[in-house]
N, C-alpha and C positions, 0 to 999 in steps of 0.2 A: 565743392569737395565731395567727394564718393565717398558713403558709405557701404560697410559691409556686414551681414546680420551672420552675426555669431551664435549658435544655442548654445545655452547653457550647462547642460546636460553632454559634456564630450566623450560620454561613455557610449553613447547611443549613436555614435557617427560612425561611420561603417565607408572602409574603401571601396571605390568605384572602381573599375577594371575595364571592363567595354562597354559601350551605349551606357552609361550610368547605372550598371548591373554589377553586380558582385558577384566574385569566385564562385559563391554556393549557387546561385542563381543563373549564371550564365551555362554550370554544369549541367544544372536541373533542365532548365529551359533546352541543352541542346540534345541529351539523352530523349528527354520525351517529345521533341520536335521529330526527329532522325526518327525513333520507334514509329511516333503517329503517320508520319510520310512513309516511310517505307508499310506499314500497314495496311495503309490507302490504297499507295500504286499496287501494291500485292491482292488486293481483294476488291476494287471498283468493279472489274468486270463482272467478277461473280456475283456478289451481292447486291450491286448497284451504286451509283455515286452516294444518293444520299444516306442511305444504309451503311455505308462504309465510312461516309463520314460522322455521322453520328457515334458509329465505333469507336474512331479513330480520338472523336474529343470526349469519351467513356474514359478511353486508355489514358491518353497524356493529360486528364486530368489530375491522375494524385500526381504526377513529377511537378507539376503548376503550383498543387498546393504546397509539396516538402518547399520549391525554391521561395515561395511567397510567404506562406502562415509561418505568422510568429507571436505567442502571447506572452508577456512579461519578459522580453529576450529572449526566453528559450524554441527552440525552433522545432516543429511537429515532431519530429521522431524520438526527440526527449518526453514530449509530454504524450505522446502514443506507449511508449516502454515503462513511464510512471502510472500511467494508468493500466494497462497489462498489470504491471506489479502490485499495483494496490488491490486492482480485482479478482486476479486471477492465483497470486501467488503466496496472499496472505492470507490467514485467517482469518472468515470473514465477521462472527462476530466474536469479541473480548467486550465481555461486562467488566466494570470496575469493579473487586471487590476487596473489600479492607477485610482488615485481620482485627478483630478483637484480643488484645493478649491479657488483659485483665479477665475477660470470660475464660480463656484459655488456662490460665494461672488456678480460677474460680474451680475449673474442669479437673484439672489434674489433681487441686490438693483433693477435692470430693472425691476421685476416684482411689488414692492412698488412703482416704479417712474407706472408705466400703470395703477396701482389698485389704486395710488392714484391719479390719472389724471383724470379716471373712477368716482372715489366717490365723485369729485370736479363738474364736468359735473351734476350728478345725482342731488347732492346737489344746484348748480344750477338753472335747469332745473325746480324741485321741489317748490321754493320760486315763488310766482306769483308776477308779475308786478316790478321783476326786471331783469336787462340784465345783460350779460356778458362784463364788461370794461376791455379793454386791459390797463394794469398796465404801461406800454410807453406813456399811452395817446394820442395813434395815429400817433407817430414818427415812421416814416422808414429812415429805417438806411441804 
């Protein structure tokens, strides 16, 4: 009897299209083959074989990696433009900070108790030919 290994994981199976290569890959692979060959035959004389070849595998290196790297599913140019974004496009540091609203509450009545201490005094001061009575009437406690 023949068996056949099935993964389990059928999210992660990916169609095949030529030589067991897929759509993104067979693109990538022929883009940077085509650029690296025509590179080559265009510059061997000048610079020399090995020189040119060396160029040539410089060049179609990254179309290698976009058709190849892939980390967690997502595929180089995603996680090239997430990292641009996080570096470049965000601000780069935010501290945590919390809000005190009891200090805050603490802050405002204190500043109504002084500003209306302030406008009592003014208001006071203001009126001619009366004083300031102490509402105790003069008991110390």
């Amino acid at each position: 009897m023949a068996y056949v290994q099935v993964p389990k994981d059928l999210t992660k199976v990916k169609n095949k299209v030529l030589f067991n290569l897929t759509k993104r890959q067979l693109i990538c692979f022929g883009c940077g083959g085509g650029l690296g060959v025509l590179f080559y035959l265009l510059t061997k004389d000048s610079l020399g074989t090995t020189t040119a070849a060396s160029i040539m595998v410089l060049m179609v290196l990254p179309f290698f990696m976009f058709a190849i790297y892939e980390k967690d599913g997502r595929p180089l140019e995603k996680i090239i433009m997430d990292v641009i974004r996080c570096k470049m496009m965000v601000p780069g540091v935010r501290p945590y900070k919390t809000e005190n609203f009891y200090a805050k509450i603490q802050e405002e009545i204190y500043e109504q108790e002084v500003l209306g201490l302030g406008k009592e005094t003014e208001n006071a001061g203001q009126k001619s030919g009366t004083r300031h009575v102490r509402k105790d009437k003069g008991k110390r406690r």
